[in-house]
N, C-alpha and C positions, 0 to 999 in steps of 0.2 A: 194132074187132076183136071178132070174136062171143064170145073166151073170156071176157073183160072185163064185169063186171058195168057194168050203164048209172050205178050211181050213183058208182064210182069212178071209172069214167073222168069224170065230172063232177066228182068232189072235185079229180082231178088237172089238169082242166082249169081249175078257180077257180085252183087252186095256180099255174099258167102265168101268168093274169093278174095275183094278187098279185104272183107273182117279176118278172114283168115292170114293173110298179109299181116294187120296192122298186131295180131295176135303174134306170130312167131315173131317179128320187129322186135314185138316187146322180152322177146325170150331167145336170143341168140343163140343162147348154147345147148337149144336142142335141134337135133340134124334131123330130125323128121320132116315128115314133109306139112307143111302146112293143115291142121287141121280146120275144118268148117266150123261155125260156131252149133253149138247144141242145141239153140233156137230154130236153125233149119230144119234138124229132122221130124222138127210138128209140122206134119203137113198144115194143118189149121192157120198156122204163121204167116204159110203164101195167101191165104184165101182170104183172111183180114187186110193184109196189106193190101191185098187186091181193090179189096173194096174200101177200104181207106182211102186209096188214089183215085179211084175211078167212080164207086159207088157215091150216088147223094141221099136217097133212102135210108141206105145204109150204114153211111158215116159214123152216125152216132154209134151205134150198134156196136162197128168196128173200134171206137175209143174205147170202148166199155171194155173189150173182150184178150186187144192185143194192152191192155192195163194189167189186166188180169196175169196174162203171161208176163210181163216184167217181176214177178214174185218166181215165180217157175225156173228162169234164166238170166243169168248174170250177163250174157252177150248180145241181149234181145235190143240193147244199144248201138252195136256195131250194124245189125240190119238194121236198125231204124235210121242211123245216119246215114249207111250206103246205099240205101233203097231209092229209087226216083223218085221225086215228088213226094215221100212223106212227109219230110221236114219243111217243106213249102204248106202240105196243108194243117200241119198244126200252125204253122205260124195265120194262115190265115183262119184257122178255129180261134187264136188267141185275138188277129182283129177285128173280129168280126164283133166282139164285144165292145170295145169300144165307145161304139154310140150311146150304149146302156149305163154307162159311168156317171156321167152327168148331163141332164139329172140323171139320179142315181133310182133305175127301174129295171133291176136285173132281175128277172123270175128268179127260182129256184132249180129249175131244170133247165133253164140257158145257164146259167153258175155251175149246175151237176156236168154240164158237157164240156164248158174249157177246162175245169178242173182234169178231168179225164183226158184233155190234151195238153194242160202240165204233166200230169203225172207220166205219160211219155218223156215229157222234156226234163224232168227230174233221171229218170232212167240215164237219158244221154248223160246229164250233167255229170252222175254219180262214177258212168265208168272212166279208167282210166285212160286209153284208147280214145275216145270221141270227148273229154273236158278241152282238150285244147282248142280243138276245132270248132267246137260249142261257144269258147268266148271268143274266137279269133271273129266268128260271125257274130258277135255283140246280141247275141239271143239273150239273154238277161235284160237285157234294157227296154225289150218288149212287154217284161212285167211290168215295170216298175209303174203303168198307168195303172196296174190292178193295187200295187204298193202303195198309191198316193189316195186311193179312197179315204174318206172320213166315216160311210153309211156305215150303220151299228144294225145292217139289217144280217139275219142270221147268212141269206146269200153273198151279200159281201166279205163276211167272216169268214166264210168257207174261203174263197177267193180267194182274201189277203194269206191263211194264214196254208193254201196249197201253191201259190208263191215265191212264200217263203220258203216253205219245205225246196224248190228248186234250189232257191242262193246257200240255203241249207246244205244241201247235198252238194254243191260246188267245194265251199270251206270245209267240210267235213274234215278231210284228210289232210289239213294243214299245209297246200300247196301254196308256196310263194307268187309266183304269176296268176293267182286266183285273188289274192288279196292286192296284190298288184293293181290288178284289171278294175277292183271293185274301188281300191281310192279311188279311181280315177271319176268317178260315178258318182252317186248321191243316194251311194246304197247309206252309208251314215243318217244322214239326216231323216229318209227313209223308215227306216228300223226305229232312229231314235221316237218318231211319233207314232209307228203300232206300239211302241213300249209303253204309252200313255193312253194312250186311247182303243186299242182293242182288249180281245179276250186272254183270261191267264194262259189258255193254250199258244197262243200267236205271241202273245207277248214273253212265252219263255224261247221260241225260237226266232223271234229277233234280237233276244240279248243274249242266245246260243252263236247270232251270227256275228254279233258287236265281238261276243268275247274273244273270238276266232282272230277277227281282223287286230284286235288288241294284243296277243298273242304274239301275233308276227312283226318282229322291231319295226319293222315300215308305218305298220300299223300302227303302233303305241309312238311314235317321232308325229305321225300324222295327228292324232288325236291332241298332242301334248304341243304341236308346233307354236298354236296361240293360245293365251288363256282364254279367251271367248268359245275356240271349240273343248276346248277341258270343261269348261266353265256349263256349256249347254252338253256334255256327256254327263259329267257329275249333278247339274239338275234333275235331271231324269231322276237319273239312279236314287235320288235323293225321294222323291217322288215314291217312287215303288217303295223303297222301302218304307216311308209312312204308312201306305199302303198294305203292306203287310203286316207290319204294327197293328196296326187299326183292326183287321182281320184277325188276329190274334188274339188281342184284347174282349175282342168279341165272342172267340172261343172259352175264353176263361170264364167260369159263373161263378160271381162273387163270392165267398166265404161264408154264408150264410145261409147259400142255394141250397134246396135239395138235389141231390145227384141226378142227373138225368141223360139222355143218349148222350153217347159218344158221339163226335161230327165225324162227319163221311170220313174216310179213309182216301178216296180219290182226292177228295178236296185237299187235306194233309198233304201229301205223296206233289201234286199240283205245286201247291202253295212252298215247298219244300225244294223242288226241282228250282222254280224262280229265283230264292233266297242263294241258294247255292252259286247260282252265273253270276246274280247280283255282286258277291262277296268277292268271287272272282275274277272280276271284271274291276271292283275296287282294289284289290291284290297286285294284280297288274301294273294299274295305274300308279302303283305307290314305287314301280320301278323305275319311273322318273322322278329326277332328283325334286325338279319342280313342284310336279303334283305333289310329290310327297308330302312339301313342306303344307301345300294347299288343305288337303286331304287331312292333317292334323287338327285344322281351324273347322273344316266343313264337313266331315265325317259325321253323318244320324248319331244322333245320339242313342237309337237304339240297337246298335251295332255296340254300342260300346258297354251297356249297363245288362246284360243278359236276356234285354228283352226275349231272344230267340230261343233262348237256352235248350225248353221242351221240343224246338221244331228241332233241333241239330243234336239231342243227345242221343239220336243212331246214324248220325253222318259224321263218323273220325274224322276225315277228309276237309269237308269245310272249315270245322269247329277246328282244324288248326291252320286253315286255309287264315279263318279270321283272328287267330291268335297272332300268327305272325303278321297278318296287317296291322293290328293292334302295337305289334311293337314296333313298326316299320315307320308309322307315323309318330312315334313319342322317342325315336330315334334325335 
């Protein structure tokens, strides 16, 4: 393509043949020869990159569009790592914000733009092939300034909870060196304050990512090592579920009401998704001996008396998820 400078379409072309590489690596026992990823044959793929790296105009444009294609191509990861200078300029899309944190005066369209250079960095995180190399450069730890906001402004929201969606997509797949990586951090304490202070959307995927790291025995040894971090896990938790209690209680109209709309469906389906991590994220917990015994004293009470009953009687799943918690702590 003429618009394409010759030395990036050459960076993107090394990039073809590492990802090609790192592709059969992971597949030894086929003798073929290396295939390219299927992101290269968009020519469009070169001419964003292009201007990703070199364009300033165009920058923006270019997050917008090679976002776009990470839905299109499951490999669009393998170029984005192997490419020159990509992963330098998102990271400098993500410092560039910064200064806007505190105080906290992040437009909406400065917010719209690094989100579109996480969702890149989600990309890398999610495939398999570029996660190692992605934490071995401790790029996670670049959010976590977007992580420690408190602002309830709806651009901070967005932020925090495109983010998360990253560390999200790391634990997804249950890798041990990811939970690993993330003790080592202050992804915990992190998480544990979107769970109280942001939106139901953010706040179910930070206790999507608690439940992950809980999950994996490191994980649950970590949590349970002192009673002070059991203690500030299970306040939270404790917290929310009030919290949805309270919501609940709100859905129900007295016995005397006349009938009137149904509440949203989203809301339901929302409020439903939370309850469930909540339950089992308690579930877990109850697998140490310790907490167990904890957990029997400090367990909501509305965990225990059917408060939920109507939210969980089409989730099988949970509702025996919390039955056997139920019997774990009267054990």
């Amino acid at each position: 393509m003429a618009s394409v400078q010759p030395s990036v379409a050459n960076n993107v072309a090394n990039a073809s043949a590492a990802a090609a590489t790192a592709t059969a690596a992971a597949s030894p026992t086929d003798s073929h020869q290396p295939t390219p990823p299927k992101s290269l044959s968009d020519d469009s793929i070169y001419q964003w990159i292009s201007e990703l790296v070199n364009g300033t105009q165009s920058r923006e444009r270019a997050l917008l569009e090679l976002g776009k294609k990470r839905e299109q191509y499951d490999d669009l990861a393998l170029v984005l790592w192997n490419s020159f200078g990509v992963m330098s300029v998102l990271l400098e899309e993500i410092i560039s914000v910064y200064p806007y944190l505190n105080p906290p005066v992040l437009t909406a369209s400065v917010s719209n733009r690094v989100c579109n250079a996480l969702a890149l960095l989600q990309c890398v995180a999610s495939n398999p092939h570029t996660r190692t190399k992605f934490l071995a450069a401790n790029l996670p730890l670049y959010l976590y300034p977007f992580l420690s906001t408190n602002a309830r402004q709806r651009s901070f929201e967005y932020l925090r909870l495109t983010s998360l969606g990253v560390i999200g997509a790391l634990v997804k797949n249950d890798t041990p060196e990811v939970v690993n990586f993330l003790l080592t951090t202050e992804i915990v304490p992190l998480c544990l304050n979107i769970m109280e202070i942001s939106s139901e959307l953010s706040k179910t995927v930070a206790i999507f990512i608690l439940q992950k790291i809980l999950l994996d025995d490191q994980g649950l040894t970590y949590i349970c090592h002192t009673y002070e971090r059991f203690h500030t896990v299970a306040q939270v938790l404790s917290k929310m579920i009030d919290q949805l209690a309270a919501a609940q209680q709100q859905k129900q109209p007295p016995p005397s009401a006349a009938p009137g709309p149904a509440p949203a469906q989203a809301n339901n389906n929302s409020s439903a998704r939370l309850l469930k991590h909540v339950v089992r994220c308690y579930m877990r917990l109850s697998d140490n001996l310790e907490a167990r015994k904890a957990l029997a004293t400090i367990l909501p009470e509305p965990l225990r008396d059917g408060t939920f009953s109507s939210v969980l009687q089409d989730d099988v799943a949970t509702s025996r998820c919390l039955a056997q918690l139920l019997r774990n702590i009267s054990e």
